[in-house]
C-alpha positions in Angstrom: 59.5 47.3 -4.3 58.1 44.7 -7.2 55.3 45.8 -9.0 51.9 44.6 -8.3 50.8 42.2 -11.2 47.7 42.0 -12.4 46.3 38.1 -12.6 43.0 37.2 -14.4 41.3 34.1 -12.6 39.0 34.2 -15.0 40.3 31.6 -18.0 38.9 28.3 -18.5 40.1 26.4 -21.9 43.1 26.4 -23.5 41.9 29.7 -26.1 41.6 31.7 -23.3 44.8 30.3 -21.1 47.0 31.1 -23.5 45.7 34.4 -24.6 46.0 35.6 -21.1 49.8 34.7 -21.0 50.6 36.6 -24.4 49.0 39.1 -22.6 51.1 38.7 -19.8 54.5 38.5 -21.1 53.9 41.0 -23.3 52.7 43.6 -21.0 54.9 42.7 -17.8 58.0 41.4 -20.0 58.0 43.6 -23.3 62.3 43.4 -23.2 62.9 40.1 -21.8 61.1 38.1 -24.8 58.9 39.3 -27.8 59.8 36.2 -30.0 56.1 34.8 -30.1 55.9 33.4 -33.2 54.5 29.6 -33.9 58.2 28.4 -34.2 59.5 29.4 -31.1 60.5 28.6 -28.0 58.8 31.0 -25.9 55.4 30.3 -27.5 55.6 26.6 -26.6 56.3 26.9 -23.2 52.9 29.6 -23.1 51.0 26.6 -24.4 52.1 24.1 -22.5 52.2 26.0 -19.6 48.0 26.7 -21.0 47.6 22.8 -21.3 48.1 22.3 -17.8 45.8 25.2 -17.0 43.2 23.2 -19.4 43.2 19.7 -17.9 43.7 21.0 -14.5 40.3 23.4 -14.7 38.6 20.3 -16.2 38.9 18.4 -13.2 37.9 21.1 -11.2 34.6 21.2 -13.0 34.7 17.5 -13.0 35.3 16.9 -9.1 32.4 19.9 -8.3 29.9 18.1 -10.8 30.2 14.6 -9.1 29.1 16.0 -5.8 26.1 17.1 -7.0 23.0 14.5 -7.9 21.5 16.0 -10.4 24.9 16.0 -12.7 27.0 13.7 -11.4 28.3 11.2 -14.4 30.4 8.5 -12.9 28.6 5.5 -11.2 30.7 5.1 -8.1 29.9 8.7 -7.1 25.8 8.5 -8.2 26.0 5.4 -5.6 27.9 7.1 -2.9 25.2 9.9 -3.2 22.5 7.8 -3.1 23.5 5.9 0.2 24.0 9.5 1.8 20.7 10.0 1.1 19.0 6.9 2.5 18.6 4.9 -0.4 19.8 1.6 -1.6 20.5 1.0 -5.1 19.8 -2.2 -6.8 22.2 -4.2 -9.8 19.6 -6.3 -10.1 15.8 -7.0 -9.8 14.8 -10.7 -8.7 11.4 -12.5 -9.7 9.3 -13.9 -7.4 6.4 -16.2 -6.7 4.7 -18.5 -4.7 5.6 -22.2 -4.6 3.0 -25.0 -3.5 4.6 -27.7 -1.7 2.5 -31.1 -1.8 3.8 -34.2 0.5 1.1 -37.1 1.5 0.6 -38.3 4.7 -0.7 -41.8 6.0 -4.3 -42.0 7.9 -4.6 -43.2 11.9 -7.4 -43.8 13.8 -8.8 -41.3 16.6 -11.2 -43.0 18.7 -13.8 -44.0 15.8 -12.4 -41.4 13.3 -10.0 -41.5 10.5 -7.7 -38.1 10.5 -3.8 -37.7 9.6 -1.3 -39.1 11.6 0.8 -35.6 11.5 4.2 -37.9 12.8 4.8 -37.9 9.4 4.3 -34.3 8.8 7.7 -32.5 7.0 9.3 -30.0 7.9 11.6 -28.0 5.4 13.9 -25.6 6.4 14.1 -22.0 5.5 16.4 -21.3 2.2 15.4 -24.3 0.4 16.5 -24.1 -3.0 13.5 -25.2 -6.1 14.9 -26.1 -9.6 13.0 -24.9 -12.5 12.7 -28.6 -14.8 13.1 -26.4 -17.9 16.5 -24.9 -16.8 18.8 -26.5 -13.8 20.3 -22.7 -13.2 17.2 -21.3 -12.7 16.9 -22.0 -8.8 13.9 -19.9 -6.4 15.3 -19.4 -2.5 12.4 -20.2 -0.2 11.9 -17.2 2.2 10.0 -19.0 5.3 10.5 -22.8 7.0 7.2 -24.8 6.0 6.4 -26.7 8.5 3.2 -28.8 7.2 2.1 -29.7 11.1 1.1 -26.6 11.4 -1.8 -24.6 10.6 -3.4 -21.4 10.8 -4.7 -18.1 8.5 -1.3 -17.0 7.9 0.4 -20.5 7.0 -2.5 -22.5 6.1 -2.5 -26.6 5.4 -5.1 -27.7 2.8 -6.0 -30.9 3.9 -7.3 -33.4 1.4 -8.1 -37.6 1.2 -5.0 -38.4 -1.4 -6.3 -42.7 -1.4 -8.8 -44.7 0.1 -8.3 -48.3 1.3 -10.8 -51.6 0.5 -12.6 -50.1 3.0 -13.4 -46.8 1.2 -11.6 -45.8 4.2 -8.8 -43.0 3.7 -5.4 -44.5 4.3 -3.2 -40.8 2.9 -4.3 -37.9 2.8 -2.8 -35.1 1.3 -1.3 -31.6 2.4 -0.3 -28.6 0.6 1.2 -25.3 1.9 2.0 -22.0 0.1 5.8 -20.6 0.0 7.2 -17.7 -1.1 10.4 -17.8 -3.3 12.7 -15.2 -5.1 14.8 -16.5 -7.6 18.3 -16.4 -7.1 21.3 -19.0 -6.4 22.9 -19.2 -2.7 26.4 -19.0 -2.1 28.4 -19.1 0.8 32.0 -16.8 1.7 34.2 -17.0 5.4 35.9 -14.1 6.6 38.6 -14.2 9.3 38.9 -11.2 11.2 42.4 -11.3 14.2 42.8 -8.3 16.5 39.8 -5.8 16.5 39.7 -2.7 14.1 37.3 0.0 14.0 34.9 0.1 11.3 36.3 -2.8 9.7 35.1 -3.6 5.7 34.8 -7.0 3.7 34.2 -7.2 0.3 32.3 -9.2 -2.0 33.3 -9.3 -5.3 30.5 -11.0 -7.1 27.9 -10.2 -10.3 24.3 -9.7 -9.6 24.3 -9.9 -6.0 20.7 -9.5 -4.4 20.7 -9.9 -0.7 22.4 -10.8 2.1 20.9 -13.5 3.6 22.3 -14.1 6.7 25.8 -14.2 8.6 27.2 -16.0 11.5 30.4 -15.9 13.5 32.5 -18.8 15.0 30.2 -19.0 17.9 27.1 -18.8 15.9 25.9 -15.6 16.7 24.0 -13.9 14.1 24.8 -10.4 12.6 22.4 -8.5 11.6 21.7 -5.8 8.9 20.9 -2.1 9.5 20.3 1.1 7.8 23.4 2.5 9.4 25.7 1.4 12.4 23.9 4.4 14.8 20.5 2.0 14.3 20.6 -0.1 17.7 17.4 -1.9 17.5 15.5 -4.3 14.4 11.8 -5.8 14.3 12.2 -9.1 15.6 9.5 -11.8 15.0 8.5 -13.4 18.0 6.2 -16.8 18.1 2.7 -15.9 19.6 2.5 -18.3 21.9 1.3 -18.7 25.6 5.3 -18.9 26.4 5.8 -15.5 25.0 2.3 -13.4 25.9 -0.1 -15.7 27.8 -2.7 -12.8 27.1 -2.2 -12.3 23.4 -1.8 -16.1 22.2 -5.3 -16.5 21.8 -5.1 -14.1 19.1 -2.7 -16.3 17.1 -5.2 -17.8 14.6 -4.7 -14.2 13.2 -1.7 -12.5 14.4 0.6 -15.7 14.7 3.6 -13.2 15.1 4.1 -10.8 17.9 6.4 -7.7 17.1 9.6 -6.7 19.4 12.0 -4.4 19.0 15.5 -6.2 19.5 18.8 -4.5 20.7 21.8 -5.6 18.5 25.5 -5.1 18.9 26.5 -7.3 16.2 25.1 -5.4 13.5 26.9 -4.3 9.6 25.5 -1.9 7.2 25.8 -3.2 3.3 26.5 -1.0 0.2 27.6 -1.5 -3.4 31.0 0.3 -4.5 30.5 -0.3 -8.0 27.9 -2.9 -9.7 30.4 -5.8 -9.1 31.3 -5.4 -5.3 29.2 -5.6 -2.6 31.2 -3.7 0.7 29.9 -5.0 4.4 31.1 -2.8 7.4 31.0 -3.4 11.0 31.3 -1.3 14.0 34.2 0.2 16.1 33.5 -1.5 19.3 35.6 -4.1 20.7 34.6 -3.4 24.8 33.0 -5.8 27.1 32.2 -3.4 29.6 29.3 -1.3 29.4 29.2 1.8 27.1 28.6 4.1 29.7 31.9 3.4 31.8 34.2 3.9 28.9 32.5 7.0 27.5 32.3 10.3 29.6 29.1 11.6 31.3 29.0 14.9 29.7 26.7 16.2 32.9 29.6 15.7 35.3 32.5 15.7 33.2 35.5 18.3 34.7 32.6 18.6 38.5 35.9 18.0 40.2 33.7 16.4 42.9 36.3 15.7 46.1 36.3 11.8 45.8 36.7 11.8 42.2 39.3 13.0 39.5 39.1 16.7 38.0 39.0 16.2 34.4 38.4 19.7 33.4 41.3 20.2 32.0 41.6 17.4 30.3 42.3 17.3 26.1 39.3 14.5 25.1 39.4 13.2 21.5 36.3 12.8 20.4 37.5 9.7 18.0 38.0 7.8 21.3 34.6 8.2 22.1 33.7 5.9 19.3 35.9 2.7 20.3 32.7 1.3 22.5 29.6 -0.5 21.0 28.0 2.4 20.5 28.1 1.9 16.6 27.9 -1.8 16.9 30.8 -4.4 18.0 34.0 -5.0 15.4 34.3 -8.9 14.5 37.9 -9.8 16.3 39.3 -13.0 16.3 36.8 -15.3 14.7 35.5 -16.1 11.2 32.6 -14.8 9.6 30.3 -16.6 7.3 28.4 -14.5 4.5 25.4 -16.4 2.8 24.0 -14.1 0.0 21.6 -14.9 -3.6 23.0 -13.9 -6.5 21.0 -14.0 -10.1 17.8 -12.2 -10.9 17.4 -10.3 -14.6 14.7 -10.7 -17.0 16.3 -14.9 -17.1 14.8 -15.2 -13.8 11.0 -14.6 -15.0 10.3 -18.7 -15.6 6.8 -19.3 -16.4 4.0 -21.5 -14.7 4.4 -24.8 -13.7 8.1 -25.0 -14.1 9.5 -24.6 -10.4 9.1 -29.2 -9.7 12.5 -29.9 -8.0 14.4 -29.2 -4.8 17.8 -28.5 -5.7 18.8 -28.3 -2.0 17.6 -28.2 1.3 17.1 -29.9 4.7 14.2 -31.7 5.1 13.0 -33.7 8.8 10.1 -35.2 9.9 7.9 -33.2 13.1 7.4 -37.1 14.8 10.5 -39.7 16.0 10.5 -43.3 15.5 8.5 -43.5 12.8 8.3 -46.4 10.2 11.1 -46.2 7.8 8.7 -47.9 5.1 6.7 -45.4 5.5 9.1 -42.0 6.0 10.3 -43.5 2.5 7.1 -43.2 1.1 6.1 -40.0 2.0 10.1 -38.1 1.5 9.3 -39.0 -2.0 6.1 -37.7 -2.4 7.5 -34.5 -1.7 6.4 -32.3 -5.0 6.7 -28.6 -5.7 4.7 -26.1 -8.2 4.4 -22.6 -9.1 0.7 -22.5 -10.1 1.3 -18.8 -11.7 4.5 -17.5 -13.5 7.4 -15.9 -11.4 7.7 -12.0 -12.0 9.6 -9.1 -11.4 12.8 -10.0 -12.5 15.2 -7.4 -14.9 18.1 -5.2 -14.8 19.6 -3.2 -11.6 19.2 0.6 -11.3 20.2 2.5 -14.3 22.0 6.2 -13.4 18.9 7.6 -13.9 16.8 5.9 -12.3 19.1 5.9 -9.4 19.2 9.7 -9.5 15.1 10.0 -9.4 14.5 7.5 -7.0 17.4 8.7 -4.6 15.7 12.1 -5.1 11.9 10.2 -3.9 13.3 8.7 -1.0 15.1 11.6 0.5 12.3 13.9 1.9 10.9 11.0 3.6 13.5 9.0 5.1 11.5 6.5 6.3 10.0 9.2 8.5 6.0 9.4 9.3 5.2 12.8 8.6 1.6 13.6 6.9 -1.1 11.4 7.6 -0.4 9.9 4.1 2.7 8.4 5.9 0.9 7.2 8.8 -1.4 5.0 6.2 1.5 3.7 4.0 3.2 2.7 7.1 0.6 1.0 8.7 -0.5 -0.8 5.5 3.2 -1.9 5.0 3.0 -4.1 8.7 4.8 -7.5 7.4 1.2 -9.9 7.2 2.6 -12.0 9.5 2.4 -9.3 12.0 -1.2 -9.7 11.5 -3.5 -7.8 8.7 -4.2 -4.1 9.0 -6.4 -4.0 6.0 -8.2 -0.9 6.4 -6.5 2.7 7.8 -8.4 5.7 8.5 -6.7 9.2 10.2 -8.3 11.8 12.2 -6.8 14.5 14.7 -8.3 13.2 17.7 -10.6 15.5 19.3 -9.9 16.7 23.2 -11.5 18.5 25.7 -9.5 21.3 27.2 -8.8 21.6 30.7 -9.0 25.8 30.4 -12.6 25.7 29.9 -15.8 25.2 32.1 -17.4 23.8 29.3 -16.9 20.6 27.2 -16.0 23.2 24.0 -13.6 20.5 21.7 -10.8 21.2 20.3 -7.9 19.4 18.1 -4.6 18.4 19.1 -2.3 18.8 16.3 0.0 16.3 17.6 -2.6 13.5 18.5 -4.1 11.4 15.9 -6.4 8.3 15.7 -5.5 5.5 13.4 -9.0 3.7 12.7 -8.1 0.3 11.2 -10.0 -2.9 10.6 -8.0 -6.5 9.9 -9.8 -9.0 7.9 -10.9 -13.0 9.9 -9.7 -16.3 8.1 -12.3 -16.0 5.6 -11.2 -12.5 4.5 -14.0 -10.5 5.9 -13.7 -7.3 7.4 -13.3 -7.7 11.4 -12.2 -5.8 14.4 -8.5 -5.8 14.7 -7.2 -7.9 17.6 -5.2 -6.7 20.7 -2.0 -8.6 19.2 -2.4 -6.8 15.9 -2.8 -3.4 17.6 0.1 -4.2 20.1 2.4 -5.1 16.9 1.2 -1.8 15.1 2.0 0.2 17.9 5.4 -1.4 18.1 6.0 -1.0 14.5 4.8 2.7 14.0 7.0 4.0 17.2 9.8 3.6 15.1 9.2 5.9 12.2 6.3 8.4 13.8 8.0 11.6 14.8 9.0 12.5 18.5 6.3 15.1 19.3 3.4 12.9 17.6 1.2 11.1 19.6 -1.1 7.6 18.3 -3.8 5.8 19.2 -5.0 2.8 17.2 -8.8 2.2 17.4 -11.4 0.5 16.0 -13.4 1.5 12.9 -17.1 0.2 12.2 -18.1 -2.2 10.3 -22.1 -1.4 8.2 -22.8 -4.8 6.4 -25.3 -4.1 4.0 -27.3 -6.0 1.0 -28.4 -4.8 -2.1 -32.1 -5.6 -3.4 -33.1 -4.6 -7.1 -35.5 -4.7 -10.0 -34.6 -4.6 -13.6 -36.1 -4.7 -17.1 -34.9 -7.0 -19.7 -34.6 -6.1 -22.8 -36.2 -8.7 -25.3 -35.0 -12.5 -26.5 -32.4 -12.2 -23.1 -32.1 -15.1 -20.8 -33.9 -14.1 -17.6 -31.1 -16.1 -15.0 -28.2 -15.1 -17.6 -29.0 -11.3 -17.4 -29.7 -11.7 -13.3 -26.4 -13.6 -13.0 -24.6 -11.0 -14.4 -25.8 -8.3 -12.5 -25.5 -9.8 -9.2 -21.6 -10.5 -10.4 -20.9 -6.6 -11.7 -22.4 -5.6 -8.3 -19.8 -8.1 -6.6 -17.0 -6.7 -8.1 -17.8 -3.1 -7.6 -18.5 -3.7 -4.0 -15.1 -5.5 -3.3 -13.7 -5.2 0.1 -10.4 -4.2 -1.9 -11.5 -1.0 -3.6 -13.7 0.6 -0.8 -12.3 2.7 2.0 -13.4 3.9 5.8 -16.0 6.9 5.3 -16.2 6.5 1.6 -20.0 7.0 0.6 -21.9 5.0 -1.6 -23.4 6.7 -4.5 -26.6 5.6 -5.9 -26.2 6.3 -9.5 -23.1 4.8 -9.4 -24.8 1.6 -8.5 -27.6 1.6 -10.8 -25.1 2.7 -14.1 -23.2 -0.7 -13.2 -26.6 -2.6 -13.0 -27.6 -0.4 -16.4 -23.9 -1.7 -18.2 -24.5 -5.1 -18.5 -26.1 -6.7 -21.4 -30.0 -7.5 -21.7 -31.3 -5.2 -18.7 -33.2 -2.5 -20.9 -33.5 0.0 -17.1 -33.4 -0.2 -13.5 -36.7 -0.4 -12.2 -35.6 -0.3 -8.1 -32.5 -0.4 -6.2 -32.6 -0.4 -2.8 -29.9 -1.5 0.0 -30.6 -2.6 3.2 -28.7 -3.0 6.4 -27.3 -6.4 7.8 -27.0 -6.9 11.6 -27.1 -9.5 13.8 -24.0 -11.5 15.7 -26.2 -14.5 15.1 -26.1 -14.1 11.2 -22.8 -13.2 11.8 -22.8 -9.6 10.7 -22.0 -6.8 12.2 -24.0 -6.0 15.6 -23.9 -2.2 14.7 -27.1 -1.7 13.0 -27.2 1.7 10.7 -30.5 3.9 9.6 -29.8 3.6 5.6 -32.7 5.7 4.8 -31.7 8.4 7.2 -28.1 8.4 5.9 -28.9 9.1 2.3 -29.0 12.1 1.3 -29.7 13.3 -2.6 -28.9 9.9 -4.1 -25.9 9.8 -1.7 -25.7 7.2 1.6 -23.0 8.5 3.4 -21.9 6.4 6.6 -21.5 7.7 10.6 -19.7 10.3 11.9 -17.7 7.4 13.6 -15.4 5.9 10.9 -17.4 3.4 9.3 -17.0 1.1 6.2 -19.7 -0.3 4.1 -19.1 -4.1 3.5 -21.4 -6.9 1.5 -20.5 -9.6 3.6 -22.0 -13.0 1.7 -22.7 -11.4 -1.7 -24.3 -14.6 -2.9 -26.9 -14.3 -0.5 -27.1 -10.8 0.2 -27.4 -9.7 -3.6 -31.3 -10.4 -4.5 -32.4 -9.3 -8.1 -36.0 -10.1 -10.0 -36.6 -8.8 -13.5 -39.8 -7.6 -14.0 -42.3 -6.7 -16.6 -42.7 -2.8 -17.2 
């Protein structure tokens, strides 16, 4: 019988590798060989036999390291990581800003007025591309259709007189809308696909790639993009108009976008499998019938019900399972065409005034048979601007920074969890969804059924969203049933299973601030005033206050003590505004009764505190001590 041998597993360099073997031979084979000096034969076939040991424990350090986040090396793998974790790296970071498009229009009569004959309104198409004059390259992608005869708080029209005629009577006026652009050149690939595959990949090989914008098969249907192939449904903007919801189109002024949640089969997932090239994969399914006739019920699979076929014994592969669009439909036999922006980096980041040409782009007119003397005129007054300087644009994700944001994005996976999620969600509705500009979240307080009495108490899984929306002149208002419809849409896609939501309204206390200061000497009386009133603006912005955030007095009276010439605060007192004929709020609130030690806190109910006209509800007086 052959000895047992004893085997260290232990070595992990070359040193040790070949230390081990001396060992070895020299223990297990004292009389075969004991030639082990530097010159022999014996000694090189120990170290090359060690050499092998050494690179092929090196890999195996190497392989276990790139699975891990935290140490992985290698680019490829820090992205494959990352996309099993739920977030998408970037190779590069595109500026953006908002473009003002400027066209004039020629005057007709209405009856005895003079108003713009919107015929001759334009209408350019989404993915128009504007040339910076400084650079040609430097091209901005338009991310919305501008259609100027059209008008409302999201997409507004500024109306102007452009010329007036002998008459002093306008004959153009002039429009302007508000666009926003990322920078970035479009380009176009096609893709033919024959018989169907499952999971089928394209790639794009192609530097600085930022988006895809849009693709579309032989027949013109769209594909559309999703976290992962098992993601069915995407938000889909629908027009609110009396066609689509005869009972929330009123509400478009302010919600001129109605949320639905969209079923797609033609669906890819994108991901990057180095910097250079961008991988698109479609689904496995290739079926026109139903999903549910080609996969197995699993609650009567093998019943072996009399007029049916006993499948109990039958061998399923689960693979199989998979070849229905259940992931998404495979591409077969027609071509697809990829449009995707490619540029960004810190060249993208043009300054003001810069973006004045369109590159490309189509470009009609909203009325037919119109004067071509005058569609002439009015094409080439077509003129673009970007008032402030496009921003935002650098390098992709470093390693790093792939690594730490990977490492963010992973506990919440898009998932509404605390009530901190709930906010950020709601906040992050798309504006043209409609505005949720305030969010406040309570457990929601029920009465159990147990009990004889009305004894409260809270629902761990219930909560109350509070929000308020803002009107066309950015005032605090009552959301909408269109905004609250969207919301609820929007949030039943992230908010866990066992959590329940209700949206309601918070309050709204207008108030006005009244106050007397002392000047300090040789200070201009209106100056000083002025200034006040303005600091007291600013700290009272809608922005930076919250639902149930109180107002403390000494807060108030140190920004009234900061500015220059007031020598003290003789009185500050706030008063409550109400009144639907003023327009303001028609809750009125006991100010005195709610402030408590230099504190006025607001209702039990979620309430806000809001100047409302802070030219007129401001009053100051300086006065003589």
């Amino acid at each position: 019988m052959a000895e047992s041998k004893q085997i260290s597993y232990l070595n992990k360099d070359f040193d040790s590798f070949k230390q081990k073997l001396l060992e070895f031979a020299e223990v297990y084979y004292p009389n075969t060989y004991n030639d082990f000096s530097e010159t022999s034969a014996g000694l090189m076939l120990i170290e090359m036999a060690a050499y092998v040991g050494d690179v092929l424990s090196f890999y195996s350090d190497n392989q276990i390291q790139e699975n891990f986040l935290e140490f992985a090396k290698q680019r490829k793998n820090i992205l494959s990581i990352a996309y099993n974790h739920g977030y998408f790296p970037q190779v590069t970071n595109a500026s953006t800003t908002d473009i003002e498009i400027f066209q004039i229009i020629p005057a007709t009569t209405s009856g005895s007025l003079t108003v713009p004959d919107f015929n001759y309104s334009l209408i350019i198409a989404e993915g128009a591309q504007i040339q910076a004059s400084t650079d040609s390259s430097q091209l901005f992608y338009t991310r919305k259709k501008v259609d100027f005869s059209v008008s409302g708080s999201y997409d507004a029209t500024d109306i102007s007189v452009y010329s007036l005629d002998g008459e002093n009577k306008p004959n153009y006026y002039l429009l302007k809308k508000k666009v926003e652009s990322t920078s970035g050149t479009l380009k176009t690939k096609t893709f033919t696909f024959t018989a169907p595959q499952k999971f089928p990949t394209i790639e794009i090989e192609d530097s600085n790639i930022i988006e895809i914008t849009g693709i579309t098969d032989t027949d013109g249907n769209p594909w559309y993009e999703v976290p992962y192939l098992a993601q069915e449904t995407i938000f889909e903007a629908t027009a609110n108009i009396g066609q689509n919801d005869p009972n929330l189109f009123q509400y478009n002024d302010t919600t001129p976008y109605l949320l639905r949640v969209k079923k797609v089969p033609r669906r890819y997932v994108k991901r990057f499998k180095t910097d250079n090239v961008l991988e698109l994969q479609f689904g496995p399914g290739s079926s026109t019938l139903p999903d549910e006739v080609i996969t197995p019920n699993t609650n009567n699979i093998g019943l072996g019900l009399p007029y049916g076929q006993d499948k109990l014994l039958t061998a399923w592969d689960p693979s199989n399972f998979t070849y229905t669009k259940t992931y998404g439909l495979a591409p077969s036999n027609t071509t697809l065409t990829v449009n995707y922006l490619v540029g960004g980096g810190a060249a993208s980041n043009v300054g003001s005034n810069t973006l004045t040409q369109l590159a490309s782009g189509t470009v009609t007119f909203y009325g037919d048979n119109l004067d071509p003397t005058l569609e002439s005129t009015v094409r080439n007054s077509l003129a673009f601007n970007n008032p402030k300087a496009a921003v935002g644009g650098g390098d992709g994700d470093t390693n790093e920074e792939v690594r730490q944001k990977t490492m963010a994005q992973f506990p919440t996976q898009l998932r509404t969890v605390t009530k901190d999620d709930y906010a950020v969600r709601a906040l992050s509705l798309p504006e043209k969804f409609g505005t949720v500009s305030k969010v406040y979240i309570t457990k929601e307080a029920s009465i159990s059924a147990n009990r004889l009495t009305a004894e409260q108490k809270y629902d761990s899984n219930l909560l109350t969203l509070y929000i308020l929306s803002k009107d066309t002149n950015g005032k605090l208002s009552q959301a909408d049933p269109a905004l609250k419809q969207n919301l609820s849409t929007f949030l039943a896609e992230y908010r866990m299973l066992t959590d329940g939501v209700a949206i309601k309204d918070a309050f709204v206390i207008n108030i006005g601030i009244n106050f007397d200061v002392i000047l300090q000497p040789n200070f201009n009386n209106k100056l000083v005033l002025n200034n006040c009133i303005n600091a007291i603006t600013e700290y009272f912005k809608t922005d930076k206050w919250q639902i149930n955030q109180p107002i403390i007095l000494s807060n108030v009276r140190n920004i009234i003590d900061n500015v220059e010439g007031v020598q003290t605060v003789k009185k500050l007192e706030i008063v409550n505004k109400v009144g639907n004929s003023n327009n303001y709020s028609e809750f009125a609130y006991d100010i005195n009764g709610a402030t408590i030690n230099g504190v006025l806190y607001p209702s039990l109910d979620p309430s806000i505190f809001e100047i409302k006209y802070p030219e007129t509800d401001i009053q100051g007086k300086s006065v003589v001590n």
